[in-house]
C-alpha positions as a Markdown table, in Angstrom:
| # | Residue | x | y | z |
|---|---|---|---|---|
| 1 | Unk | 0.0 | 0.0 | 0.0 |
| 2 | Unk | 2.5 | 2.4 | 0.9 |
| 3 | Unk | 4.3 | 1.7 | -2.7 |
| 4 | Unk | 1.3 | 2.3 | -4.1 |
| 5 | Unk | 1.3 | 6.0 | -2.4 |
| 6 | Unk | 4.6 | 6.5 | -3.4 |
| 7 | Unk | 4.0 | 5.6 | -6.7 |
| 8 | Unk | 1.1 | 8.3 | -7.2 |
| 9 | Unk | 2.9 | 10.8 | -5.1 |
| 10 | Unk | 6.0 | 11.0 | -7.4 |
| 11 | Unk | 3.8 | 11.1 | -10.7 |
| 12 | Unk | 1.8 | 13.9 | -9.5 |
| 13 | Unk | 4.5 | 15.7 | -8.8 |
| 14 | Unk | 6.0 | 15.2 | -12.1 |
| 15 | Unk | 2.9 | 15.6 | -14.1 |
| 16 | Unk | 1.3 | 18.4 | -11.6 |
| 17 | Unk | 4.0 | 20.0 | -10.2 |
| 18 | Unk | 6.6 | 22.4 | -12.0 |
| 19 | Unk | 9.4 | 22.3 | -9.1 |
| 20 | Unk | 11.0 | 19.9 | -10.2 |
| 21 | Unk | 13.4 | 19.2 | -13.1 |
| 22 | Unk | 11.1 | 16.1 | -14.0 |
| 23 | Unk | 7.8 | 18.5 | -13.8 |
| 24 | Unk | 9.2 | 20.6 | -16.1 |
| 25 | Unk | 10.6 | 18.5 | -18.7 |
| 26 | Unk | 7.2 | 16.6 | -18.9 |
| 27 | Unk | 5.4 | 20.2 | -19.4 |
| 28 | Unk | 7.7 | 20.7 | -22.2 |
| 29 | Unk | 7.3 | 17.8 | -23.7 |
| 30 | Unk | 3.6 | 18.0 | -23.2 |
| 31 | Unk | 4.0 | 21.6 | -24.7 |
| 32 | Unk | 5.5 | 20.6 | -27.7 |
| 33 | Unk | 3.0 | 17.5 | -28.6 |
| 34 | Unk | 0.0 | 19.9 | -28.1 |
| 35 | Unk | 1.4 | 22.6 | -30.8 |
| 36 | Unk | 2.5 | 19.7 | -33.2 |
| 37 | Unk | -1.1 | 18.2 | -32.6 |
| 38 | Unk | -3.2 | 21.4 | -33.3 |
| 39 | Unk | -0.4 | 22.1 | -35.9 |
| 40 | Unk | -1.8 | 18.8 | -37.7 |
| 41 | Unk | -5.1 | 20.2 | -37.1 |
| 42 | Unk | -4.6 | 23.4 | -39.4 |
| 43 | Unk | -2.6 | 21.1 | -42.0 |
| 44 | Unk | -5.7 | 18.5 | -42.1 |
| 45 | Unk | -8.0 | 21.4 | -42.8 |
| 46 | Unk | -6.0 | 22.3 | -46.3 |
| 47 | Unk | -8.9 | 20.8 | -48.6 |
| 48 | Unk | -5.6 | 19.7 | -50.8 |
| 49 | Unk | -3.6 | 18.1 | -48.6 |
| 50 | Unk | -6.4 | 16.5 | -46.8 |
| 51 | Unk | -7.8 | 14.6 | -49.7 |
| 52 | Unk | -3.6 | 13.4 | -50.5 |
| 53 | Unk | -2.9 | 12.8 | -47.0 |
| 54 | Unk | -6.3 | 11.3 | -45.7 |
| 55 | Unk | -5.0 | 8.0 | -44.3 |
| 56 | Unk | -1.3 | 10.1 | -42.5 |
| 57 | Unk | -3.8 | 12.9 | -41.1 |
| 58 | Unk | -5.8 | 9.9 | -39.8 |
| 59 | Unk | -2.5 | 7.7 | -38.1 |
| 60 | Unk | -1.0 | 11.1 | -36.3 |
| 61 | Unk | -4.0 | 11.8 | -35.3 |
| 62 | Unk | -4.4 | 8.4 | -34.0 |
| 63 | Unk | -1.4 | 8.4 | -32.4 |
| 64 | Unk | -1.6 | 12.1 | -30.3 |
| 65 | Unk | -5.0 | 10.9 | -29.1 |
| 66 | Unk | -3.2 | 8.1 | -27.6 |
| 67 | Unk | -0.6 | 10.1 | -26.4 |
| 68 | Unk | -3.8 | 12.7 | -24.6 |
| 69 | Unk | -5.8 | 9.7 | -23.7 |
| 70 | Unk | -3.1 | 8.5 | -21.3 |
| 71 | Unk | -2.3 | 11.7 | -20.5 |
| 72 | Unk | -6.1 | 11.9 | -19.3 |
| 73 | Unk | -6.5 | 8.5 | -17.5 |
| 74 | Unk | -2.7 | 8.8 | -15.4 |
| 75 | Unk | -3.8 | 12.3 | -14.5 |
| 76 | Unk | -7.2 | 10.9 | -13.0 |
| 77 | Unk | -5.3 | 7.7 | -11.1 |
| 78 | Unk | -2.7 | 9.7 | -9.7 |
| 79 | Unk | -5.1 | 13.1 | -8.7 |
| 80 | Unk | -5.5 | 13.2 | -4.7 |
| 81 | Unk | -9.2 | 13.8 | -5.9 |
| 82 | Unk | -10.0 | 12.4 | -8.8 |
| 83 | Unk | -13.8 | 13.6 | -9.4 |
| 84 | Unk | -12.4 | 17.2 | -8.9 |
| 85 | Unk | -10.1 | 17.1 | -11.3 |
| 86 | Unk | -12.6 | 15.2 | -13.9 |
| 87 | Unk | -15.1 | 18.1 | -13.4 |
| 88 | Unk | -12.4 | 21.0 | -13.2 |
| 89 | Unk | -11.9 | 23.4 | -16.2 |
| 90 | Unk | -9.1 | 21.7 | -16.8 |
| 91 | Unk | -10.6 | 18.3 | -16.8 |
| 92 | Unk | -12.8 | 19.0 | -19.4 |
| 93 | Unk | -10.5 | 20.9 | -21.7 |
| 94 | Unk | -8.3 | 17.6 | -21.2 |
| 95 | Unk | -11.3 | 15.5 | -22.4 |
| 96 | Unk | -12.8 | 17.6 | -25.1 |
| 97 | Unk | -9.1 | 17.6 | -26.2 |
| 98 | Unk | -9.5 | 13.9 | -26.9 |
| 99 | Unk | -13.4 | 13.3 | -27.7 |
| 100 | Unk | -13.6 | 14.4 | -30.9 |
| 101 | Unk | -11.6 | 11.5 | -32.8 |
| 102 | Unk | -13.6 | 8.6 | -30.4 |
| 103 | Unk | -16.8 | 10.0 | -31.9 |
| 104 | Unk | -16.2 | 9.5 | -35.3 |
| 105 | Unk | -14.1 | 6.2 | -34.5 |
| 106 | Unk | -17.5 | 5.2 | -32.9 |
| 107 | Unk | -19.9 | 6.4 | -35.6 |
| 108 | Unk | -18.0 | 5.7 | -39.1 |
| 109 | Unk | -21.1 | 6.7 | -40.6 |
| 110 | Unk | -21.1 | 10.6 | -39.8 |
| 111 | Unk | -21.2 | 11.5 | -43.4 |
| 112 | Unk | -24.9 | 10.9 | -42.7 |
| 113 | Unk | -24.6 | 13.0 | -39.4 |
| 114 | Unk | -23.2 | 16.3 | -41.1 |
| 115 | Unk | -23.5 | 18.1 | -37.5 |
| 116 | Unk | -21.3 | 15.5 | -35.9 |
| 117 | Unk | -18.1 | 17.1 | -38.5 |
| 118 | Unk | -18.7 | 19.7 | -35.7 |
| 119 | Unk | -17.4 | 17.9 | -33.0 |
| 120 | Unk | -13.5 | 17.6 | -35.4 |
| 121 | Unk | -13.2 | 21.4 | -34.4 |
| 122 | Unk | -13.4 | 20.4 | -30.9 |
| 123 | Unk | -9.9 | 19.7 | -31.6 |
| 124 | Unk | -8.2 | 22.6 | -31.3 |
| 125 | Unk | -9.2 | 22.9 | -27.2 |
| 126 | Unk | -5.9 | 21.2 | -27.3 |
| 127 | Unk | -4.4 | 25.0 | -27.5 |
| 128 | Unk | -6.1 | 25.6 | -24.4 |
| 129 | Unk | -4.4 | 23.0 | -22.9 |
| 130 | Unk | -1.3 | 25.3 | -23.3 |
| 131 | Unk | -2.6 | 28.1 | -20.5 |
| 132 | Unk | -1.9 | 25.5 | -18.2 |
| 133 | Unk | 1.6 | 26.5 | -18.0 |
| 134 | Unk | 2.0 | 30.3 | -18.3 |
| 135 | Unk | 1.6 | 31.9 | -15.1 |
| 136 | Unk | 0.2 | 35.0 | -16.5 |
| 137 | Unk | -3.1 | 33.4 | -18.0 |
| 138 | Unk | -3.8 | 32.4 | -13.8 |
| 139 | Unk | -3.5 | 36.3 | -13.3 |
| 140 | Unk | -5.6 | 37.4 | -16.0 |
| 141 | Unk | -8.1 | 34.3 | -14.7 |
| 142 | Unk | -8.0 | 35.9 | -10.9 |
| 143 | Unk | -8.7 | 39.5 | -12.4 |
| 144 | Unk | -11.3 | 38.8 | -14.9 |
| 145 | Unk | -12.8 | 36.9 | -12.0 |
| 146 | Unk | -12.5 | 40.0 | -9.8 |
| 147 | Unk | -13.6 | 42.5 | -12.0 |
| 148 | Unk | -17.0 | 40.5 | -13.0 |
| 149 | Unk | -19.1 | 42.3 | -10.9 |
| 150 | Unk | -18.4 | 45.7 | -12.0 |
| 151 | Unk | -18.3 | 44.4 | -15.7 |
| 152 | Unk | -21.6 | 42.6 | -15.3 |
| 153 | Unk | -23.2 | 46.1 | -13.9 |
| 154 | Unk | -21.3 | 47.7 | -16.8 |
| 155 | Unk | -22.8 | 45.1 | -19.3 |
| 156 | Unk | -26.2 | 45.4 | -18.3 |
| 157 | Unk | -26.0 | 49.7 | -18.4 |
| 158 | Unk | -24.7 | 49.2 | -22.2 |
| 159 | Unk | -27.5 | 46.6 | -23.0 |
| 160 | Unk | -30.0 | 49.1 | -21.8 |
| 161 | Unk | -28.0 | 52.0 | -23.9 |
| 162 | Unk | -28.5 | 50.0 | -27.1 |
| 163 | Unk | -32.1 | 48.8 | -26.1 |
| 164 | Unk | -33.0 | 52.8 | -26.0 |
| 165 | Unk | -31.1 | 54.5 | -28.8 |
| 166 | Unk | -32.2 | 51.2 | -30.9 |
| 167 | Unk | -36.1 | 51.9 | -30.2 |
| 168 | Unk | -35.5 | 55.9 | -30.7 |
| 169 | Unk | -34.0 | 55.2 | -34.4 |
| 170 | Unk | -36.8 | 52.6 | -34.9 |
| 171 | Unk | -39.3 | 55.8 | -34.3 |
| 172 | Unk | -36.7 | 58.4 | -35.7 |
| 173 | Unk | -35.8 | 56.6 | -39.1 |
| 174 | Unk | -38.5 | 53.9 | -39.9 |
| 175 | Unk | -38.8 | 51.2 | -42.4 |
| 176 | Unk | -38.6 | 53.5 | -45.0 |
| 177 | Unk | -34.7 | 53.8 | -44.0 |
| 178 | Unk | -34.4 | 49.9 | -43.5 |
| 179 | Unk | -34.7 | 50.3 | -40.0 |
| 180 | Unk | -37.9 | 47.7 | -40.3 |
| 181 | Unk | -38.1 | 46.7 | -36.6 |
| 182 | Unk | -36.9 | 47.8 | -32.8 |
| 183 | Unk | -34.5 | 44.4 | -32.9 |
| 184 | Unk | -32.8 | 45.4 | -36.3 |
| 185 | Unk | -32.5 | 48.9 | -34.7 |
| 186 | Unk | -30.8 | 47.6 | -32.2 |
| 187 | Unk | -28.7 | 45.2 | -34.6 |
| 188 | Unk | -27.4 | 48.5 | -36.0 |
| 189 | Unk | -27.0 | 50.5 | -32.7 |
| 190 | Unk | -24.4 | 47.8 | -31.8 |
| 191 | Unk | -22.4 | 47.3 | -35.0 |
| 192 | Unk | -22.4 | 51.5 | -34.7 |
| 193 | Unk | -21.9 | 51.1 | -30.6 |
| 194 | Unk | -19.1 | 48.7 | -31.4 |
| 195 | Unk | -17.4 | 51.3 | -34.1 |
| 196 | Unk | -17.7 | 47.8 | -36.5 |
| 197 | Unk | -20.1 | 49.8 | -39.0 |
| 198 | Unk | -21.2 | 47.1 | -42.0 |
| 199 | Unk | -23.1 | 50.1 | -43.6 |
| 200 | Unk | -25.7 | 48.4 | -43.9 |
| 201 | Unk | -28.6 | 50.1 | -42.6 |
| 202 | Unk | -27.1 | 53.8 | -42.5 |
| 203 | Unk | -29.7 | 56.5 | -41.0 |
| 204 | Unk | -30.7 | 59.2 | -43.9 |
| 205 | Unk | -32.8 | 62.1 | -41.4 |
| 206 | Unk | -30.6 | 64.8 | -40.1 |
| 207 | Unk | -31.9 | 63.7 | -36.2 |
| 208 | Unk | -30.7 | 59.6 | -37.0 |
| 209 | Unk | -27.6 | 61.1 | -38.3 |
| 210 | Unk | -26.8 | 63.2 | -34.9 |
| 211 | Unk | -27.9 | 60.5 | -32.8 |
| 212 | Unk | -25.3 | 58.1 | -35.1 |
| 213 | Unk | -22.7 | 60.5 | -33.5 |
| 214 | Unk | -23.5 | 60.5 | -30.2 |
| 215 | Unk | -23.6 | 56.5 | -30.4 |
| 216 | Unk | -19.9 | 56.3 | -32.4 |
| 217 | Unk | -18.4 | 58.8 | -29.4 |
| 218 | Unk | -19.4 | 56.7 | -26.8 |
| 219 | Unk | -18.2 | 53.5 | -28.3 |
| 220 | Unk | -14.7 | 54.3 | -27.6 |
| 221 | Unk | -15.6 | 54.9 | -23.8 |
| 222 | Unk | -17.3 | 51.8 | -23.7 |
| 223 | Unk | -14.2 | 49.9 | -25.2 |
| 224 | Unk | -12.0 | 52.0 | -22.9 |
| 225 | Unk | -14.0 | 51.2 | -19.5 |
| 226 | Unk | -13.8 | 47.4 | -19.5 |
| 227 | Unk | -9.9 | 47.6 | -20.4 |
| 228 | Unk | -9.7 | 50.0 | -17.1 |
| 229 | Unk | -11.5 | 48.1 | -14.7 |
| 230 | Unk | -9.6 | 44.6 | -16.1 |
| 231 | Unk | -6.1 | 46.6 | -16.3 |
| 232 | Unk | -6.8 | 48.2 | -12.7 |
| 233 | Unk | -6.9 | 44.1 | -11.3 |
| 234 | Unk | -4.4 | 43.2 | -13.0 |
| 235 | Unk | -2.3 | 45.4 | -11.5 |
| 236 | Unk | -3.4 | 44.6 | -8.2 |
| 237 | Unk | -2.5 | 41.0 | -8.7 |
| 238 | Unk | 0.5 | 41.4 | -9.9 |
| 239 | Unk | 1.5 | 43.8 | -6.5 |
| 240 | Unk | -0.1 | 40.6 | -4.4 |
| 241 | Unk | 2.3 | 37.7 | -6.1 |
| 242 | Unk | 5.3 | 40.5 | -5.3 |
| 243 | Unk | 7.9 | 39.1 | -2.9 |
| 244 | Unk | 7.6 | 40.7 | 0.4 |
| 245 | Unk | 10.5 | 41.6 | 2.8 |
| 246 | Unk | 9.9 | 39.9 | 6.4 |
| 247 | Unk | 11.8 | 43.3 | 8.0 |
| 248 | Unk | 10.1 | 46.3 | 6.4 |
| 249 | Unk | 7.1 | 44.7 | 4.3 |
| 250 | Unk | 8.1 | 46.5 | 1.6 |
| 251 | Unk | 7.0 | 44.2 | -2.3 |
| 252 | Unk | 9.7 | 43.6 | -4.4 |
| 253 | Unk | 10.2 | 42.9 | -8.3 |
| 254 | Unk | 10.2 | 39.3 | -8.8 |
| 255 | Unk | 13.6 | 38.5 | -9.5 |
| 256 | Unk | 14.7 | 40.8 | -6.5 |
| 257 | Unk | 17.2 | 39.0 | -4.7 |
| 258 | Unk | 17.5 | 42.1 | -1.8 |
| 259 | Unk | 15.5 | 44.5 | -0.6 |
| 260 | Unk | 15.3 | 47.2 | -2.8 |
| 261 | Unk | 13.8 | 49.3 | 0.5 |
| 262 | Unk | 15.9 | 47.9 | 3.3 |
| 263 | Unk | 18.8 | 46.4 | 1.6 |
| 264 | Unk | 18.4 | 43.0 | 3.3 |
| 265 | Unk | 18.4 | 39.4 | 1.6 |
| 266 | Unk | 14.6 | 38.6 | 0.5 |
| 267 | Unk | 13.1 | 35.4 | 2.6 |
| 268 | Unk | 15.5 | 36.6 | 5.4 |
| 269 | Unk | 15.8 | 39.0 | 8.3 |
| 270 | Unk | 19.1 | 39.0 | 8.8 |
| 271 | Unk | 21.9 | 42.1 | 6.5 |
């Protein structure tokens, strides 16, 4: 029994961990297979080289879903918790990763299925698989997450902006002007909210034109409000993983190997 421990301990800490030399030579490796794989992905999506290649596309493909599928299974036996990790966001990005090619091993017939050609794309959650080792995507994660509230209230105050101006061109421009409903009003308040402008539905009356304006001035401060709130918690959790000095508190750069306040070596009290 106590093998058995051992055993899972040292795996995890080679395929979950990143201290060790082991841990990251296996992310590297792991790295490198999912940019070849999703590279394959691109390449099989060539109309000419997939009707040449066919049967190769199908064998590499065959052989980095093996690869994942083991991946997938030794990260499950060795996990602490297995049904945690199984229903983590990184579970599922690990298993979508690998689903695709099982589903039209299992259903050779999908020509007949059109929709299940879908479930090939699914593929390229492989790339997401690569977020999993840079340590910046975990800060953008904890700000985004910090920031929702104020982005949901500042969602909601933009939804009702384009609700309003979208019914007051519906009134101001009118069919005659293409603006045939209060939802295709609103279609065209966000392409012009958004600065996207298709052109087209364009407003004709002098009053649709002002109000076109208005709408294309505050669609920079919209973009520009989101980008603040995000930026502003992104620099707060950058200033939170900051070494700090045990003597004067003070945060340091990363690679800081002193004090840059007090002078004295970082993790100890002593000069």
């Amino acid at each position: 029994m106590d093998n058995t421990i051992s055993w899972k301990e040292r795996w995890h800490e080679v395929i979950f961990g990143t201290e060790t030399r082991a841990g990251r030579q296996f992310d590297v490796i792991l790295l490198w297979l999912i940019l070849l794989s999703v590279f394959v992905v691109v390449l099989e999506s060539i109309p000419s080289l997939n009707n040449e290649f066919a049967n190769t596309f199908f064998y590499i493909e065959f052989f980095f879903t093996g690869l994942f599928t083991i991946e997938y299974i030794t990260r499950i036996i060795i996990s602490p918790k297995p049904r945690k990790y199984i229903f983590s966001i990184w579970g599922w990005i690990d298993f979508l990763s690998i689903l695709p090619f099982y589903l039209l091993v299992l259903w050779p017939t999908s020509h007949y299925f059109i929709i299940l050609r879908l479930f090939r794309l699914l593929r390229i959650f492989r790339i997401l698989k690569l977020l999993r080792f840079v340590t910046e995507a975990q800060h953008l994660s904890a700000a985004l997450k910090a920031s929702l509230h104020k982005i949901t209230v500042f969602i909601v105050a933009v939804l009702a902006l384009v609700f309003l101006m979208g019914t007051v061109m519906y009134v101001v421009e009118g069919p005659e002007n293409k603006f045939t409903s209060i939802p295709e009003s609103i279609y065209w308040t966000i392409v012009t909210l958004t600065t996207v402008g298709y052109g087209d539905i364009t407003p004709n009356t002098f009053i649709g034109k002002f109000i076109a304006c208005i709408i294309m001035l505050c669609g920079y401060a919209i973009i520009a409000v989101p980008t603040g709130i995000v930026s502003v918690e992104i620099a707060k959790q950058a200033e939170r993983t900051k070494p700090v000095c045990l003597v004067c508190k003070h945060h340091n750069p990363p690679e800081a190997k002193f004090c840059i306040n007090c002078g004295r070596e970082m993790g100890s009290g002593e000069m």
